[in-house]
Structure formats: C-alpha cells, structure tokens
DRENDO-1510 file (C-alpha; in Angstrom, 1 decimal, always signed):
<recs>
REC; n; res; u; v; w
REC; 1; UNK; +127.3; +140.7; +118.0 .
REC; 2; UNK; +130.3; +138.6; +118.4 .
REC; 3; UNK; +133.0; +138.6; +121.4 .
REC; 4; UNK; +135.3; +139.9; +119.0 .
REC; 5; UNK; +132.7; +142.7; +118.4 .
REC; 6; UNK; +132.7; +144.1; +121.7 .
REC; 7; UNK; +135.2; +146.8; +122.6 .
REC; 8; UNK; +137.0; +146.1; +126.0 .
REC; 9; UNK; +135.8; +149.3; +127.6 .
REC; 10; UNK; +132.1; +148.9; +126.1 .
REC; 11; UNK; +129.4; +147.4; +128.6 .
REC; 12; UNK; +128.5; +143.7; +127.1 .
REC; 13; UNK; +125.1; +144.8; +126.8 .
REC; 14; UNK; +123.5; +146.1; +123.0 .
REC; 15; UNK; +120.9; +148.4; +123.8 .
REC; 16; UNK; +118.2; +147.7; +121.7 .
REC; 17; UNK; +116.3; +149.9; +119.6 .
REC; 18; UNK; +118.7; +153.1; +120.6 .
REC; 19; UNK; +119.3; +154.2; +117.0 .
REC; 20; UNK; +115.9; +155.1; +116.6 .
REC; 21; UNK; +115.3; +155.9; +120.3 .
REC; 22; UNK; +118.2; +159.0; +120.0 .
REC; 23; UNK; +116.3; +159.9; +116.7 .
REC; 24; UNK; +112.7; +160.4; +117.4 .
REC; 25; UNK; +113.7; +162.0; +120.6 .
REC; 26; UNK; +116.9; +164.7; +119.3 .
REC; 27; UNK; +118.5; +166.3; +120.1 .
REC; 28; UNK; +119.1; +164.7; +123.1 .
REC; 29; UNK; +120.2; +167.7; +126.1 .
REC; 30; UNK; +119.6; +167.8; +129.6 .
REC; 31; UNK; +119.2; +165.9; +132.7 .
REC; 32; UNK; +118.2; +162.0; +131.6 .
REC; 33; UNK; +117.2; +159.7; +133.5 .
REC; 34; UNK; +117.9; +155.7; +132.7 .
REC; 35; UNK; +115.5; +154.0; +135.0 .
REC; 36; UNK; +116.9; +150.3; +134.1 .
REC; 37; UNK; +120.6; +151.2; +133.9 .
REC; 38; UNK; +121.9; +147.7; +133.3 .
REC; 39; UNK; +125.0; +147.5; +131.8 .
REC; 40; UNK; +125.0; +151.0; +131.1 .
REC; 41; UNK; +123.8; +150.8; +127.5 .
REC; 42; UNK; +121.5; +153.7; +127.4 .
REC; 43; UNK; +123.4; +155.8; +129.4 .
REC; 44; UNK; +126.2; +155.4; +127.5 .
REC; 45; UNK; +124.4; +156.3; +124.3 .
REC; 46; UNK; +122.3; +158.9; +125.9 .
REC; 47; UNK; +125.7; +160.7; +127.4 .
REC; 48; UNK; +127.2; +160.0; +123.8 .
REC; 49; UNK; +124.1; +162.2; +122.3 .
REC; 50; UNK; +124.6; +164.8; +124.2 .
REC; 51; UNK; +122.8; +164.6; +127.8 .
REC; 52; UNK; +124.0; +167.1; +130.0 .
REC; 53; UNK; +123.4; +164.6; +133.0 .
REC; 54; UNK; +122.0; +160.8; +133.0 .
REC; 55; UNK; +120.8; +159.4; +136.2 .
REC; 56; UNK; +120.8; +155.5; +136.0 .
REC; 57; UNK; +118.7; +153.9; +138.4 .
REC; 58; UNK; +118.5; +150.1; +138.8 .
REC; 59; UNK; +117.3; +147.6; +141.3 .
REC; 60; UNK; +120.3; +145.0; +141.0 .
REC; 61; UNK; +123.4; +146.1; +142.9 .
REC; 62; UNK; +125.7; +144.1; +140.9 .
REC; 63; UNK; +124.6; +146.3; +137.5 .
REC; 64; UNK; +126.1; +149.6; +139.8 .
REC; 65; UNK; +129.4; +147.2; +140.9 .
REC; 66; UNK; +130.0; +146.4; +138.0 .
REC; 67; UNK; +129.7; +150.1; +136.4 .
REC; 68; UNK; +132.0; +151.1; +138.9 .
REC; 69; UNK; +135.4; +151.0; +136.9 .
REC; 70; UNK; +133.8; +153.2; +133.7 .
REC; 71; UNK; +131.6; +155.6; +135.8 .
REC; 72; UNK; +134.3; +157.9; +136.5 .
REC; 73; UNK; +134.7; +158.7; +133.3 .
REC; 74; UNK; +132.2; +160.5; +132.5 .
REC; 75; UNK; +132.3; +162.9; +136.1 .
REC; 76; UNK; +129.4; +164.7; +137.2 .
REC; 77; UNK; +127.5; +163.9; +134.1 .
REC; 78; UNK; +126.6; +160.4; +135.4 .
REC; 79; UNK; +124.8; +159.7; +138.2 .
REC; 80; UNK; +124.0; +156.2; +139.8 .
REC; 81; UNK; +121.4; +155.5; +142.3 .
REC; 82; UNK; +120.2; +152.4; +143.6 .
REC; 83; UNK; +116.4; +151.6; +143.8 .
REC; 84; UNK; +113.4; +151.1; +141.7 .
REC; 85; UNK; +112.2; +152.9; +139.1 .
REC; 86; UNK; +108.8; +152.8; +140.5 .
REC; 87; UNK; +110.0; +156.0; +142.3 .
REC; 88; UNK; +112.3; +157.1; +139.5 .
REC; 89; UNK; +110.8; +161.1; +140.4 .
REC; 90; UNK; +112.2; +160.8; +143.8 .
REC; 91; UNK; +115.5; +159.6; +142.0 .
REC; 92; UNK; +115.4; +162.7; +139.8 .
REC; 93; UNK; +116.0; +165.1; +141.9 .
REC; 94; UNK; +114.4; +168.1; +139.6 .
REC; 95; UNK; +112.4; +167.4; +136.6 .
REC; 96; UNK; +113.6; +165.8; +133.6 .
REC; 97; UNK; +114.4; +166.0; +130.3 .
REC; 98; UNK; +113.9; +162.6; +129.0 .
REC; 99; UNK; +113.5; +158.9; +130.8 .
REC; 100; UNK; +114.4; +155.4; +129.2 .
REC; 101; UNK; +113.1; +152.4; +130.4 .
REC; 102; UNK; +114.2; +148.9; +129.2 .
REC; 103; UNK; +111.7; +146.3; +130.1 .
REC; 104; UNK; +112.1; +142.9; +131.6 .
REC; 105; UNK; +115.4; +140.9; +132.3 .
REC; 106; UNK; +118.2; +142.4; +130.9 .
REC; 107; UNK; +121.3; +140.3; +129.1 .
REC; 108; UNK; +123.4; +140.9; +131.6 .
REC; 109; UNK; +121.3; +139.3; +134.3 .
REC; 110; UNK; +119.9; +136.5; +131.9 .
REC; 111; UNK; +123.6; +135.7; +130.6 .
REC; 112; UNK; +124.6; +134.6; +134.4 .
REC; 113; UNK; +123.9; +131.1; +135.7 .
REC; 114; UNK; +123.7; +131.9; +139.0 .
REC; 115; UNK; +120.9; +134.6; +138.7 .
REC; 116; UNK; +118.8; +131.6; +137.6 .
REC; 117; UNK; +117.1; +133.9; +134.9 .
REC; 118; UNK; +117.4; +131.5; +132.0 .
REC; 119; UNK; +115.9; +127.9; +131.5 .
REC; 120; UNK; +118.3; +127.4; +129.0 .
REC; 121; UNK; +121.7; +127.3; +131.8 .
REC; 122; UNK; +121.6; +125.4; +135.0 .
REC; 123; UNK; +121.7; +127.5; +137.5 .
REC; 124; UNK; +119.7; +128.1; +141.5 .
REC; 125; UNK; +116.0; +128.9; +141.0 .
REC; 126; UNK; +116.1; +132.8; +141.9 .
REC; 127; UNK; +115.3; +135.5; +139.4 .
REC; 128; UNK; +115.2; +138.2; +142.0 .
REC; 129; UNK; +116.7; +141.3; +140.2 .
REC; 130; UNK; +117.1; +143.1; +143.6 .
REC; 131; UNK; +119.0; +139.9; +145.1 .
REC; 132; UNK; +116.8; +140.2; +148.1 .
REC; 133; UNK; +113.3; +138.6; +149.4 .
REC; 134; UNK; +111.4; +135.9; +148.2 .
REC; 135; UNK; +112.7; +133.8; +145.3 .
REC; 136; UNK; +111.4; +132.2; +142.7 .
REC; 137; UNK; +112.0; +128.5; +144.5 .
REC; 138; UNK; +110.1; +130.1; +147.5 .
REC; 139; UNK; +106.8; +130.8; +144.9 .
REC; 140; UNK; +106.8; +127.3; +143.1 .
REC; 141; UNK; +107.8; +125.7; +146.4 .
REC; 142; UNK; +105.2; +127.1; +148.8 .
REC; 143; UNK; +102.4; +128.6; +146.8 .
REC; 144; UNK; +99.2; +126.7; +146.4 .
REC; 145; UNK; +98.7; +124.7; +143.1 .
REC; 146; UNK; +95.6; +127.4; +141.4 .
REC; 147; UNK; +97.5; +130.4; +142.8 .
REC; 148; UNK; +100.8; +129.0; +140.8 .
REC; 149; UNK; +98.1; +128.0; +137.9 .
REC; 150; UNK; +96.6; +132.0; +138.2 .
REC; 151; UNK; +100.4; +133.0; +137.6 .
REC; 152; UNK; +101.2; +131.2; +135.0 .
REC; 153; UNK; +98.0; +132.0; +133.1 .
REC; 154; UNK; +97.9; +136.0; +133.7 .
REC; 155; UNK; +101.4; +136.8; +133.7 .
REC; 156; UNK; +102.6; +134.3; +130.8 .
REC; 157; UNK; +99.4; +133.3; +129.2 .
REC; 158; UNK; +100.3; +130.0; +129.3 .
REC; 159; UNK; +97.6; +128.3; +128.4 .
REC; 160; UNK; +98.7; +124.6; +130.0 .
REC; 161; UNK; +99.3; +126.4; +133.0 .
REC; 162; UNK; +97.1; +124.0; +135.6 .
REC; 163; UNK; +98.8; +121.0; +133.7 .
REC; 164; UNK; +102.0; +122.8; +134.6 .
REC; 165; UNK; +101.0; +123.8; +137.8 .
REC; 166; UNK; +100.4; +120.4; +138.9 .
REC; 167; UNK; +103.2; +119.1; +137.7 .
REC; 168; UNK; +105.3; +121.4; +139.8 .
REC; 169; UNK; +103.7; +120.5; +142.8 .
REC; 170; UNK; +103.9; +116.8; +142.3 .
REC; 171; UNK; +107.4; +116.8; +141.8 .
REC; 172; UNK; +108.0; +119.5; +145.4 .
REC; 173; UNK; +106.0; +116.3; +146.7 .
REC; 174; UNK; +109.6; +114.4; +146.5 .
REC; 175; UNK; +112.0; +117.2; +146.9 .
REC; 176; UNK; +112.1; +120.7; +147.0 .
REC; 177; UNK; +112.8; +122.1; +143.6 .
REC; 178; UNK; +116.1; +124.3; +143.2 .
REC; 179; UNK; +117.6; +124.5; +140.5 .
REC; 180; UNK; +116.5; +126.3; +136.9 .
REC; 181; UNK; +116.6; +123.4; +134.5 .
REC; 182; UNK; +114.8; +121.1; +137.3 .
REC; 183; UNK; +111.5; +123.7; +136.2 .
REC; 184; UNK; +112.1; +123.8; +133.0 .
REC; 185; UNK; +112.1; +119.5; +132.2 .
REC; 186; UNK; +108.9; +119.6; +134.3 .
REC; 187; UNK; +107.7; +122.6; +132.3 .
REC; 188; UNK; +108.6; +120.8; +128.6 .
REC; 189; UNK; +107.0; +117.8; +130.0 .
REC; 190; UNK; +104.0; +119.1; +130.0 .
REC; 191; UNK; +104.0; +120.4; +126.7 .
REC; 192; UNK; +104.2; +119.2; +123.0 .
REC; 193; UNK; +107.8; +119.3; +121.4 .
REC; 194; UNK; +109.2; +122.2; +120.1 .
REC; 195; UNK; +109.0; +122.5; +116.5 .
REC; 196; UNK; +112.1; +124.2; +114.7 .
REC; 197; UNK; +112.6; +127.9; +114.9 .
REC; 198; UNK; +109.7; +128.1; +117.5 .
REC; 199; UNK; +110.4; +129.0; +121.3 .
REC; 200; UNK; +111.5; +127.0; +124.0 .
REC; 201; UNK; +108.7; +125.3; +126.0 .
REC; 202; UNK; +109.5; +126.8; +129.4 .
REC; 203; UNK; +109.7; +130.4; +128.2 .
REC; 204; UNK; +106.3; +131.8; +129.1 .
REC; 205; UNK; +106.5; +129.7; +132.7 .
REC; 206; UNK; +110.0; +131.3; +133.4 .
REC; 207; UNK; +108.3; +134.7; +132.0 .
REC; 208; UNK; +105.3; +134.4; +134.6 .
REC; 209; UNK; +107.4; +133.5; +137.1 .
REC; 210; UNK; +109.9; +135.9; +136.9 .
REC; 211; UNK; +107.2; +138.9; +136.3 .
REC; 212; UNK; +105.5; +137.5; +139.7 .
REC; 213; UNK; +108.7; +137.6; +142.0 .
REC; 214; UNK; +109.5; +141.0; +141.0 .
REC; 215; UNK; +106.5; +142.5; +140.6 .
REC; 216; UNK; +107.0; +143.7; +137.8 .
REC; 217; UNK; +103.8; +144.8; +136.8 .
REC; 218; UNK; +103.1; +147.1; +139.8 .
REC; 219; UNK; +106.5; +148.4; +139.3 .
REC; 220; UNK; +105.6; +149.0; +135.7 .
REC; 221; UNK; +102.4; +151.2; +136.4 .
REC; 222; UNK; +104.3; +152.9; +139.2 .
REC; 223; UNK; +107.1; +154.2; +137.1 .
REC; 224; UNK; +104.9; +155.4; +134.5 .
REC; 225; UNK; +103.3; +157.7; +137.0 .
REC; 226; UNK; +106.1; +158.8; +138.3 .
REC; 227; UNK; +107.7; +159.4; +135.4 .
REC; 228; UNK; +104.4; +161.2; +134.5 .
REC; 229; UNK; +105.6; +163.7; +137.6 .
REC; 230; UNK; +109.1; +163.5; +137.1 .
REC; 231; UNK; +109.0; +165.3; +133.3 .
REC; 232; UNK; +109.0; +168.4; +132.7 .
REC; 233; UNK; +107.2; +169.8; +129.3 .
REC; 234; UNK; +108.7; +169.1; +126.3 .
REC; 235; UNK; +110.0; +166.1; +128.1 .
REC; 236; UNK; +110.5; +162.3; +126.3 .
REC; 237; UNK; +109.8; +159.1; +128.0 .
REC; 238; UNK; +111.1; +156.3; +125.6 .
REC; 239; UNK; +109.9; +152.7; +126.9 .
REC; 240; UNK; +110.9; +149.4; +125.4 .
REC; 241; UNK; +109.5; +146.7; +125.8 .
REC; 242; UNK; +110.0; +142.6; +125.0 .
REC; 243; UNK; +106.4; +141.0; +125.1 .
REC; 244; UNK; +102.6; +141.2; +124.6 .
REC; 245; UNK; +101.9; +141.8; +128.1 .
REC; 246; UNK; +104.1; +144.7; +128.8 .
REC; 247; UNK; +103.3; +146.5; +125.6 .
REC; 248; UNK; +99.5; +146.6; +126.3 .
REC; 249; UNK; +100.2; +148.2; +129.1 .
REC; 250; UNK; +102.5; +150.9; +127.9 .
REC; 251; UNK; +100.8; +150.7; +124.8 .
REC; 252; UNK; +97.0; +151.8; +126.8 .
REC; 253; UNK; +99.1; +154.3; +129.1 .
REC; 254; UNK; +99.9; +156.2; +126.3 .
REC; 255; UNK; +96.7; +156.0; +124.5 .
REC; 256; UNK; +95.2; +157.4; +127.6 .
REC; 257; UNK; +97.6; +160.2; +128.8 .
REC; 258; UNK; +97.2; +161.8; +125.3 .
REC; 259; UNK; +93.4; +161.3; +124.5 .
REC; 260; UNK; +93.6; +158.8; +122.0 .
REC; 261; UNK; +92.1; +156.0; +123.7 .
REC; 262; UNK; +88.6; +154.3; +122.5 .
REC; 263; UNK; +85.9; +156.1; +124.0 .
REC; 264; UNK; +83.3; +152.7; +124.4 .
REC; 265; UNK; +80.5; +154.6; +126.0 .
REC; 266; UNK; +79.6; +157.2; +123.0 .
REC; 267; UNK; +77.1; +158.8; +125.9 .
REC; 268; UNK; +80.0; +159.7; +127.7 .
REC; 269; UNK; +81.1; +163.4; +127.8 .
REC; 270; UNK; +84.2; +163.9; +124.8 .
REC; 271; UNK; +87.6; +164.1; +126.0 .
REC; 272; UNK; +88.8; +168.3; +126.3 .
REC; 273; UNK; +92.0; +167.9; +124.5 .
REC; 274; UNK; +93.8; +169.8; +127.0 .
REC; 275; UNK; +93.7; +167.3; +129.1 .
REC; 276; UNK; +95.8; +165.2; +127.5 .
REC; 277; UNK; +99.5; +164.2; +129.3 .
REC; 278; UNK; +101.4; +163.4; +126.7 .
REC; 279; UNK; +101.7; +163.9; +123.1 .
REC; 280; UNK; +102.5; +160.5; +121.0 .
REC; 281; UNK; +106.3; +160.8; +118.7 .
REC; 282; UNK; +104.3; +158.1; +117.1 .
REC; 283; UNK; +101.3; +156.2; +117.0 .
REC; 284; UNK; +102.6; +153.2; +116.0 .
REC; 285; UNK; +105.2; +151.3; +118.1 .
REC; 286; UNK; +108.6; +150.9; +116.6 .
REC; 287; UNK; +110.3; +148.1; +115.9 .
REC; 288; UNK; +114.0; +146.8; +115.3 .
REC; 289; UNK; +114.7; +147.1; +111.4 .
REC; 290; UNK; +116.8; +144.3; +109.6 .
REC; 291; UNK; +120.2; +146.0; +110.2 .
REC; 292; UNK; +119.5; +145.6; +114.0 .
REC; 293; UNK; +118.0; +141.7; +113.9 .
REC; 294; UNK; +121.4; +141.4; +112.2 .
REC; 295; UNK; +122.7; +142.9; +114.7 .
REC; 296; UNK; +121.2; +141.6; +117.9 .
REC; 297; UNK; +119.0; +138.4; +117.7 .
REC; 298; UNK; +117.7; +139.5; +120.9 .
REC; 299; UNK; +115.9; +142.5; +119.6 .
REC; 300; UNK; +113.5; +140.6; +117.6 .
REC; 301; UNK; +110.8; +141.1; +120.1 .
REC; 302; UNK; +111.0; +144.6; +121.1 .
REC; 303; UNK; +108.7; +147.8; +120.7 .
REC; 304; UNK; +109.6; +151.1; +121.4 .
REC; 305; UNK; +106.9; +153.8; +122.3 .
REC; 306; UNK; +107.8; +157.2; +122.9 .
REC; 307; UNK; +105.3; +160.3; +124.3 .
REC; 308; UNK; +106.4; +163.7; +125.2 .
REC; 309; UNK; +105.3; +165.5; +128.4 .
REC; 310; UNK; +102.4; +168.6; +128.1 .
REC; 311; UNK; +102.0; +170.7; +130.9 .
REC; 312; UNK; +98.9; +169.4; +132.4 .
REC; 313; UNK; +99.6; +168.3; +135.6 .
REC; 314; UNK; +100.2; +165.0; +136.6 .
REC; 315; UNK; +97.1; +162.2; +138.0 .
REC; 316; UNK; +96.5; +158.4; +139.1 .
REC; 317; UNK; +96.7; +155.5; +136.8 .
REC; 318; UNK; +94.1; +153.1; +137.0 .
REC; 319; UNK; +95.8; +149.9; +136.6 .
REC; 320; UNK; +92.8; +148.1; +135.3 .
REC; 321; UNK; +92.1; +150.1; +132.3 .
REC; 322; UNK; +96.2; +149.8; +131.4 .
REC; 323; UNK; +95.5; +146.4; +130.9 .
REC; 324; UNK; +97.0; +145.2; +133.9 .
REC; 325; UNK; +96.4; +141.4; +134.5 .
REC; 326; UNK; +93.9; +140.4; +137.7 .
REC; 327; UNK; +95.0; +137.8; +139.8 .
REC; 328; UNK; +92.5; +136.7; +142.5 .
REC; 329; UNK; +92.9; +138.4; +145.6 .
REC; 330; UNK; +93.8; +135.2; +147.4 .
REC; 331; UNK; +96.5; +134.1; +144.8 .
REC; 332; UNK; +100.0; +136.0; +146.6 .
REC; 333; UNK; +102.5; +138.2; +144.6 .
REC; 334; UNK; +100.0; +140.0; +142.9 .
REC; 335; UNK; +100.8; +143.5; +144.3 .
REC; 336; UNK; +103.4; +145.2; +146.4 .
REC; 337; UNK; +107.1; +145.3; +145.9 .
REC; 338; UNK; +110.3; +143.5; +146.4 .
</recs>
C-alpha cells in the first residue's frame, strides 16, 4: 500500500491476514483481546467487526504513545495495557471472547532506524521490543562464540552459523560492534551472494538474534497457555505467524489441544476425545490470497491458524513436544523473559 493509500487517521500498519481472520471467526462480539496491539491494526478491525470491548496488550511503550491520540475514540470499548502477552489472562480481566496474536516484529518497529530491527537501515544494534534489558549488541558483544553459533542455528536455522559466529567475534576483537549494518556486512560476508528475488543474507542472523533477545519463544508457549485459560467456550484464538519456526510451534499446539496430533507409540492408550482443548476452524493454515500479496508485499510469509476453546479445563504445555528449539543449557538467553 502506498503513502497515498493510507488514510491520515488510519495506524500505518496493514494487518495481515484480517479479511479472513474476521471471517472464520464471525461474528465477531465480545470482549477481545489483541495481545500484540502494534499500531492498532487488529484492534481497529476487531472494534470495526463488532467487539464489544478489545484489550490491546503490547510490550513496546511507544506502540501505546503513539495510540494515544485515536484511543479515545473508541471510549470504553478499547482498552490498553502494557505487558506481555505471556500473561495476556491476567490482562483480561474475565474470560474472553476471542484473542489475536501477530507474531514477530511488527512494521512499525522494523520501519524505525533507531529500533535497530532491520539489516536493511543503519541504525544502533538493539531489537529489544520492550526498550529495556539486554540488547542485541550486549548478546553478539559478550556471548561466547558456540553459544552465538547455538543461536544462530536453532532460532534461525542458519546453517553457516559457526562461520558467522566467528566472524562476529573476530571483528568485537577490534571494536565493539554497534550499529545494525556493521552485523549485517559481516553476516553477507560470510555467505554466497544473493541471487535475484531471493532474501537478503543477514535475514535469518537478524531473525535468531532478535527471537534470542526477546525471548520470544518462551513468550510464545506462555501466551498460548494463557490464552488456553483466558477463553472462555466458544472462544477463538487467531495466531499469525511469519516463519517456519513459529508456525511449528503454533502449528503442534494446536494439533495437540484438539487431539489431532500423531500418536507415534500405537501401544499407547487412544486419546478420549473429550479431552481435547480446542476445536480446529481449520486444519490447514491459511494463507494470504493474491488480492492481499497485491496488497501487502509483507504478507507473503504469513499463516493464520485459528482453534476455538471447549470446556475442558485448561493444563501445562510441554514446550518440547511444541517443537520448541533446545539450546544447551550453558548457551544464555534460552529461557526467561525480558
């Protein structure tokens, strides 16, 4: 969408795959809950629909500044709370009707320089989507070479990622790196030219990176517990997500909350279908459709899964079987939270 597109008082943010997000999931009433609020994108739509209430949640305090001057619009029907939504049922305040949640860096955060997201605009090494804690320059500065390697091999399956790794740590040798497109020349260096139309070099390094400084992962199988609590029956989670990684995950949560999982071990005792957590909107993750890659560019990458909430009472995940990647207990930023 061009400049020209965008209406002054719209967020300049497209949310991808809402079309048929707001389909598989109408009518849309209730108390919603946006757990990566962003520019607003979903909520907007969501409100549009016909929520009662939406409760946008995001770790970045500039995404809640910068709602500020449109979020009195809408009243009491909007809601904004600062945190993560790793603890989006403690957000919620009752139990929902629905929950959103947009994976990885959003456009607004990757469109700024200064948040160092992108490897494509010079900018500080950060990537911290809270603004606070340990940045991206701290990891590639301080960590060990094979725990940067482990990163950049489980959390962007970058397959050069011990040529990469000591590269970066060569180069810290002479001066502390700091900026974005500082990694990124040492990332393409260690990697055969792009040809045309394919990605740039740096992308899954920035991507492991990025996914390590945020945790995203833990945050990930956090919020789908708690979303997993924060439903009521009847009600929709709707995740998006952007790459391989993230999707298994989602992708195996789902399959296992509503049954459907492989059963390896045919000696094991069958699944009572009762016991399922969630009921699939469909099997099959959706994708954007030619009038949105027209649309949005961005979108190209995206899959949308979507389950709806039984009654059987919420349980643990075990983050193993969702296809979480293991990093070595010794390699840092494998757990916890910023």
């Amino acid at each position: 969408m061009s400049d020209s597109d965008l209406q002054p008082d719209r967020p300049p943010h497209v949310p991808v795959l809402i079309r048929p997000l707001i389909a598989a999931v109408a009518p849309v009433t209730g108390h919603w809950l946006d757990g990566t609020f962003g520019a607003g994108g979903y909520t907007r739509e969501l409100l549009a629909a016909g929520a009662s209430l939406v409760t946008g949640v995001d770790r970045d305090p500039l995404a809640l500044e910068m709602a500020a001057p449109w979020a009195a619009d809408y009243g009491d029907r909007l809601r904004l709370v600062a945190g993560n939504f790793s603890d989006l049922d403690q957000h919620a305040g009752e139990l929902l009707d629905g929950i959103v949640l947009d994976l990885g860096v959003s456009s607004m955060q990757l469109d700024q320089a200064e948040r160092g997201f992108s490897f494509a605009k010079d900018g500080p090494l950060d990537m911290r989507m809270s603004q606070d804690g340990e940045s991206a320059a701290d990891l590639v500065n301080t960590l060990p070479e094979s725990a940067i390697a482990d990163i950049l091999f489980h959390y962007g399956e970058e397959r050069a990622s011990r040529r990469i790794a000591r590269a970066i740590v060569k180069a810290r040798e002479t001066a502390p790196l700091t900026t974005t497109l500082q990694l990124a020349e040492i990332v393409a260096g260690c990697l055969p030219r792009p040809k045309p139309g394919q990605s740039h070099p740096a992308t899954r390094s920035f991507q492991a990176i990025r996914i390590a400084v945020n945790t995203e992962f833990s945050e990930l199988i956090e919020g789908l517990e708690a979303a997993e609590r924060a439903l009521k029956p009847g009600g929709a989670l709707a995740v998006v997500t952007f790459h391989s990684l993230e999707d298994r995950i989602v992708k195996r949560f789902f399959q296992n909350r509503s049954g459907n999982d492989a059963q390896t071990n045919r000696y094991a005792p069958a699944r009572a279908e009762d016991s399922a957590r969630f009921t699939l909107v469909s099997r099959r993750a959706i994708a954007p459709d030619d009038t949105e890659l027209a649309e949005n560019p961005r979108s190209r990458s995206a899959k949308l899964r979507i389950g709806r909430r039984t009654s059987v009472p919420a349980g643990p995940v075990d983050a193993a079987a969702m296809g979480v990647p293991q990093i070595a207990s010794s390699t840092p930023y494998r757990k916890g939270r910023r």
